[in-house]
N, C-alpha and C positions, 0 to 999 in steps of 0.2 A: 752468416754463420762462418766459424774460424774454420781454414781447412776442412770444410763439411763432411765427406768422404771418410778422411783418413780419420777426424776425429772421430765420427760416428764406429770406425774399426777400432780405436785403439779405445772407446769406452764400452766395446762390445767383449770385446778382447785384452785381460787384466797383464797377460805376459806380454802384449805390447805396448803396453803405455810408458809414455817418455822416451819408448825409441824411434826410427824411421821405420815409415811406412808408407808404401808406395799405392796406390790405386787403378787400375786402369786395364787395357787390351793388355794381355803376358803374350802374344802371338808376333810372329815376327813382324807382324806390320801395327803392332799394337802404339797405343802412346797413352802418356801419363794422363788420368781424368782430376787425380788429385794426388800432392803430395804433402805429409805433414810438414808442422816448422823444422822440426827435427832433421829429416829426409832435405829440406831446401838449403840448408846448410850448406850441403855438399855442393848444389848448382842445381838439384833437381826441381822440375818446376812445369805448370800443367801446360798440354798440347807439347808436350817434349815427347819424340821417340823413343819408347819404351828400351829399346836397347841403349840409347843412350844413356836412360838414366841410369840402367843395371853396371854400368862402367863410372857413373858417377861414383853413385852407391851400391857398391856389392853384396854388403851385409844387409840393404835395408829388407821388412818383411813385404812383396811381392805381391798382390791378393786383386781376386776379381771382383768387377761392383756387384753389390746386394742392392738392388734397386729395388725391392718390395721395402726392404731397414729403410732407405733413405726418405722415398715417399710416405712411408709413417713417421717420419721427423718431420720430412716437411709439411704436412699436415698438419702437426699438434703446435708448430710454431705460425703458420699463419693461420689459424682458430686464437693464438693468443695477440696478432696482429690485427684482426678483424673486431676483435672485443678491445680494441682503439679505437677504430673508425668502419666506416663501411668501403671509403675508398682503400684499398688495396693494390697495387700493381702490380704482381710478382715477376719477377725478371728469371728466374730460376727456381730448379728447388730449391736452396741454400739462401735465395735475394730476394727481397720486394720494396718499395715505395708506401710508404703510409702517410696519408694527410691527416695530420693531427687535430687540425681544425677542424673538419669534416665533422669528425666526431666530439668535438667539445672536448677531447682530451689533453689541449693544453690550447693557450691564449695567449703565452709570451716565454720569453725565453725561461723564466724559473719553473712556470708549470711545465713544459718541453722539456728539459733536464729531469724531472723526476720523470715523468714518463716514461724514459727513455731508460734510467737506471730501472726502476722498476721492472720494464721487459727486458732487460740482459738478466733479473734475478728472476721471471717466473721463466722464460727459455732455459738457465742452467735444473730450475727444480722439475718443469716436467720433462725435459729431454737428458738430461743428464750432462751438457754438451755447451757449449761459449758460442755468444753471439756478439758481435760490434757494432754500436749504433752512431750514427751519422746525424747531426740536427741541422738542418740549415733551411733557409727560407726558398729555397729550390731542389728541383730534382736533380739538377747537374751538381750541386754544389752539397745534399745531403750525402752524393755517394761519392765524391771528394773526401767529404767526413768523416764517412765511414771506413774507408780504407785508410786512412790513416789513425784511425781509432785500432788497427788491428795488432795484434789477438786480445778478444778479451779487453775492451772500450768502449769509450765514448765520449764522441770531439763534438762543441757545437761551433759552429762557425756565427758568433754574433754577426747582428747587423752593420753592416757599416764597415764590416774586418773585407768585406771579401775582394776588394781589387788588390789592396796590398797583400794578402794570400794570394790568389791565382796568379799574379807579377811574375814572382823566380821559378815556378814550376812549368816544365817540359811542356809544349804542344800537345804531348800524346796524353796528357790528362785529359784534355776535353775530348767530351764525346765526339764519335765520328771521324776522329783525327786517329787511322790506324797507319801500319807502317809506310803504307803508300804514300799518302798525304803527308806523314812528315816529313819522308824523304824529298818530296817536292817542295814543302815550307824548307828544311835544313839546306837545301840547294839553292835557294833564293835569300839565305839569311837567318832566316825565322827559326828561332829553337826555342825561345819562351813566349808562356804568354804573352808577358810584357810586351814582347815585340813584333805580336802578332796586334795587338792594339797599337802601336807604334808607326808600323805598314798601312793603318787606314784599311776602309772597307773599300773602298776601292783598287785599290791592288790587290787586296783578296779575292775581288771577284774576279779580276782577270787571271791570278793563278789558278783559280780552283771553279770557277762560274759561277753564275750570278746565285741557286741555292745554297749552296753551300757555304761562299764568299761570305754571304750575308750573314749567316747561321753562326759561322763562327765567329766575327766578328762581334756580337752581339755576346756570346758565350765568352771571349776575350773581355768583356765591359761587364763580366758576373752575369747579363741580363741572360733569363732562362723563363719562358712562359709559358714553359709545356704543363698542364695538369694533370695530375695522376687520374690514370683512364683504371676504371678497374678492371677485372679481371676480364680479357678479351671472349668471346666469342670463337668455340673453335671452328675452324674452317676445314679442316682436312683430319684423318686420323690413319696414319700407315706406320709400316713398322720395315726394317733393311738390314743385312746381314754382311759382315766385309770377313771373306774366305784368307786364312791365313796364305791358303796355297788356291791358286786360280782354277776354278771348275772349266774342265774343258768336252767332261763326257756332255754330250744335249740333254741326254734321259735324265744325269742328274739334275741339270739344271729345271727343266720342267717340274720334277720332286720337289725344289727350293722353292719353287716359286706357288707352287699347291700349300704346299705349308704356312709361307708367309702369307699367303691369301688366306688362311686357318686363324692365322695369330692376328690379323688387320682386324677379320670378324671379330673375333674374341672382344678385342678393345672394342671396338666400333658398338656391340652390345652392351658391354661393361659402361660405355658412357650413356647407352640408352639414346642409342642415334642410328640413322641409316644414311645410306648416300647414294648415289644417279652415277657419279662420272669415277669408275675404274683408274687406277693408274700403275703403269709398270715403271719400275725403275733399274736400268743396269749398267755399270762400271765395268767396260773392257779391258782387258790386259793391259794395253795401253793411256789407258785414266780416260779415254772418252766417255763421254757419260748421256744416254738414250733415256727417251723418254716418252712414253708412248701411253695416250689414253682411250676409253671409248666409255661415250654417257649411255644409259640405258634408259627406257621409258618411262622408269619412275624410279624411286628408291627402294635402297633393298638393304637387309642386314643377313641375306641369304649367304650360308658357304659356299651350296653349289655354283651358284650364280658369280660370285666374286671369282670365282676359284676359275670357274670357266670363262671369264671373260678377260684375267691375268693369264690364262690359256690360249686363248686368241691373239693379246697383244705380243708375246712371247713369241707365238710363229713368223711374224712380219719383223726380227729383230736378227741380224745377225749374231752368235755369239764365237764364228770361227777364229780360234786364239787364245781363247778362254776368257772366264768373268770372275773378277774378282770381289765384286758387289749385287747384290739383289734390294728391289723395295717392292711390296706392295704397298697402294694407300688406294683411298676413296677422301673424294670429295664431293661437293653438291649437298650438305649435310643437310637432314632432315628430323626432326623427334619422333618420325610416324614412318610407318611402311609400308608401300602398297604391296598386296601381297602378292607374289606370283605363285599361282596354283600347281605350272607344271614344272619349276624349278622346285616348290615343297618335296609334290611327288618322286622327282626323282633323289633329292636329298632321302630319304625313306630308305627307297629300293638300296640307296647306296649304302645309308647305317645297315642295314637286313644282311645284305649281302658281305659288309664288314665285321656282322658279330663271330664273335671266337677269336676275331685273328690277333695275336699279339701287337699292340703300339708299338710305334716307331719311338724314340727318346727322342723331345725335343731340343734342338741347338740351342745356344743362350741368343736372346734377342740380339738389337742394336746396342745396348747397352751392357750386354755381358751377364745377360741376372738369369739365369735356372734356379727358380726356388724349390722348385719338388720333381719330384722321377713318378712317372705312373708305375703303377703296382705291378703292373702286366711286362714293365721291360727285363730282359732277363738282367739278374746282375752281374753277368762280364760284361756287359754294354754299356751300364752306367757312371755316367759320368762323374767327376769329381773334383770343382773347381778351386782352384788355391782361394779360402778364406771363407769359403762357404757352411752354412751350418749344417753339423749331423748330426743324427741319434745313434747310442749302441745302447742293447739289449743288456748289456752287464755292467757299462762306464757311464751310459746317461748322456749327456750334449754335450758338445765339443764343436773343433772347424776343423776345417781341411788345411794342413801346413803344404802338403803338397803329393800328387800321386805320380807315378809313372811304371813301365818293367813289371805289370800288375798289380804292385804294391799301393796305397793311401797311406799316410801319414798323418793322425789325427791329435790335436790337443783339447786334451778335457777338461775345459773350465767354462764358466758364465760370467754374464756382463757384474757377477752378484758374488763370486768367486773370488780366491786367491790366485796364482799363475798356476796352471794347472798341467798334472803330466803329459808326456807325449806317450803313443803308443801307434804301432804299424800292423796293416792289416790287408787282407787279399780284397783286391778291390770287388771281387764278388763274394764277402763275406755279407751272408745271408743277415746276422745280426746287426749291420752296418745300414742306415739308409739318411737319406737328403732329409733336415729337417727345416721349419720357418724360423725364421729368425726371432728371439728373445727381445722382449720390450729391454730398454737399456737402462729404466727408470721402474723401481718397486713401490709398489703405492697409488696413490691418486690426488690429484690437482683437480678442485672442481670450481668453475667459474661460478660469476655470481645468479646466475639464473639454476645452480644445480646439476649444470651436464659436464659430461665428460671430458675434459683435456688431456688427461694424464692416463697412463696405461691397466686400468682397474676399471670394473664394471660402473655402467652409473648409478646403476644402484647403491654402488656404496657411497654415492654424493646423494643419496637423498631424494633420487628420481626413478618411478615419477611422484610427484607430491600427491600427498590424499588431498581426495576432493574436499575443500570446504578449508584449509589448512591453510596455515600464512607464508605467504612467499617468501 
């Protein structure tokens, strides 16, 4: 996908299209998660320190990720990746690997080319949004293709082209080859491919050792044998927080870490999983980073349990100086739960003894996303993230341009709208509140079996079919 992030904003949002748009932490330790073409112009560009790029680009528009929006693109893009093959690989939300052949969906380079235009037009009709497609007879060399297919392409690298292609381009194109390694290839000579085939495999082993040495030399000669593995197996599921300003009270920190123990459950349910082995994770003032676990008897998808044993691991941790990171995770996955009876119980006595009391408002995850405010927080405490969506009682959906000084600053428009007005308001005005974000595509795209792709019920594709009815 083109600029994922920033595209997915600026087709959510009609007053920013065609201009810059920045994505990412807005915190002083923040940094860019995605920037549009527009926006890179300037210099700005991802894993960039968020201050930085606000000196690049001054005027660009600013905004926190909506990672509930991005996950429902990523979704409806690989369902249309999957109804190619069954092999799939996703490398990200926005990236994945598909074996064409797998699926009978192409047999030489002219069937591969239509397939390939084909899905940049059903990714634009059900997502609203550009994607670049890579064709090549490997995995190293399809996503060569693809990045140079970008924005809005698609390169196939025929057979037979690829040593004279990968010749005058950079070391750091092949995978594996990150700023270290080049710096140690540009220090011995080596700055192109070409010349890292030139050097022989044997001087690469002795620069870099014998895996690697081997690895690239081989990726230097096109040769790539890796098969698309599909979708992995998850092994862990935790969730981590990085404090703009470093916690130094303990109390608070124990509150961080109860919470995140909250939100690890949450997921860890949501994927319909349990896990044995606890994990605390914490980033010191000074960037040391601890890490401390404990397995339990069996598995669990318990809060209390999680919560109390991210409790435990917590006390054997120094945190004098302050933290400016937290993680809970669990590992040891399981699909089943053995139950423990006296962690239930007192999970119980603890809901019992919490009803009435007001919610606490929760922080945005690892990735910056609050999509909704519980009912129960009062509204001076809620929050207000730049680019975020809200409802009003009189103006209807809108985002957040930006709050502070009590004030919010809302633009009313939809992904379905013209640019829409701006209007400012007490950030605890009662008729104000956090909404879900707006499909970006009106209508529906239904595959050939009938079901849903695109953002309409499936019943309006047809399903489920009457019994006795032809498919």
């Amino acid at each position: 996908m083109d600029a994922f992030f920033a595209s997915a904003e600026q087709a959510a949002k009609p007053s920013l299209r065609g201009k810059a748009v920045v994505v990412g932490g807005l915190g002083p330790r923040g940094v860019v998660a995605t920037a549009s073409y527009e926006a890179r112009v300037f210099g700005v560009h991802s894993a960039m320190p968020m201050a930085q790029a606000r000196r690049l680009a001054p005027n660009a528009a600013y905004l926190v990720p909506r990672f509930a929006l991005y996950r429902e693109i990523s979704e409806q893009v690989m369902g249309l990746l999957r109804a190619l093959s069954p092999l799939v690989e996703p490398l990200s939300l926005d990236e994945a690997f598909v074996d064409l052949e797998a699926g009978e969906a192409a047999w030489d380079e002219a069937s591969a080319r239509l397939a390939g235009a084909k899905l940049r037009v059903d990714i634009r009709t059900v997502t609203g949004l550009t994607g670049s497609v890579g064709l090549a007879g490997s995995k190293m060399l399809a996503k060569i293709a693809s990045e140079q297919a970008k924005p809005d392409g698609l390169v196939v690298i025929e057979p037979g082209t690829e040593r004279a292609l990968l010749g005058p381009m950079s070391v750091r194109t092949l995978p594996g080859v990150g700023p270290a390694t080049g710096d140690h290839l540009r220090r011995a000579g080596i700055t192109t491919v070409d010349e890292i085939a030139e050097a022989g495999e044997d001087e690469l082993v002795r620069l870099l050792g014998k895996a690697h040495g081997h690895a690239l030399y081989a990726m230097a000669l096109a040769h790539d044998e890796r098969p698309v593995v599909a979708e992995r197996e998850t092994k862990s599921v935790s969730v981590e927080d990085t404090y703009d300003v470093d916690i130094h009270d303990r109390m608070r920190v124990g509150l961080e870490v109860q919470r995140l123990a909250d939100r690890c459950v949450r997921r860890l349910r949501d994927a319909g999983l349990s896990g044995r082995t606890i994990v605390l994770k914490v980033r010191r003032y000074d960037f040391s980073t601890l890490t401390r676990s404990e397995t339990l008897r069996g598995p669990t998808d318990d809060p209390g349990v999680v919560r109390e044993a991210a409790a435990r691991l917590l006390e054997a941790v120094d945190t004098t100086g302050g933290v400016r990171l937290l993680g809970v995770g669990v590992s040891g996955l399981a699909d089943y739960t053995q139950e423990d009876l006296f962690a239930q119980a007192q999970a119980q006595a603890e809901a019992e003894a919490a009803a009435g009391e007001s919610a606490v408002p929760e922080h945005p995850d690892e990735e910056g996303a609050q999509d909704t405010v519980p009912e129960q927080v009062p509204p001076a405490e809620r929050r207000w993230p730049a680019g975020h969506d809200v409802r009003h009682a009189e103006y209807g959906h809108g985002w957040v341009q930006g709050s502070g000084l009590g004030r919010v600053t809302v633009r009313f428009e939809t992904p379905y709208s013209e640019p829409g007005r701006v209007r400012t308001f007490r950030t605890d005005d009662v008729a104000l509140e956090l909404a879900d974000p707006l499909p970006l595509v009106r209508g529906t795209v239904c595959d050939r079996r009938g079901g849903e792709v695109g953002s309409a019920p499936r019943a309006e594709c047809g399903w489920p079919r009457p019994r006795g009815g032809a498919a």
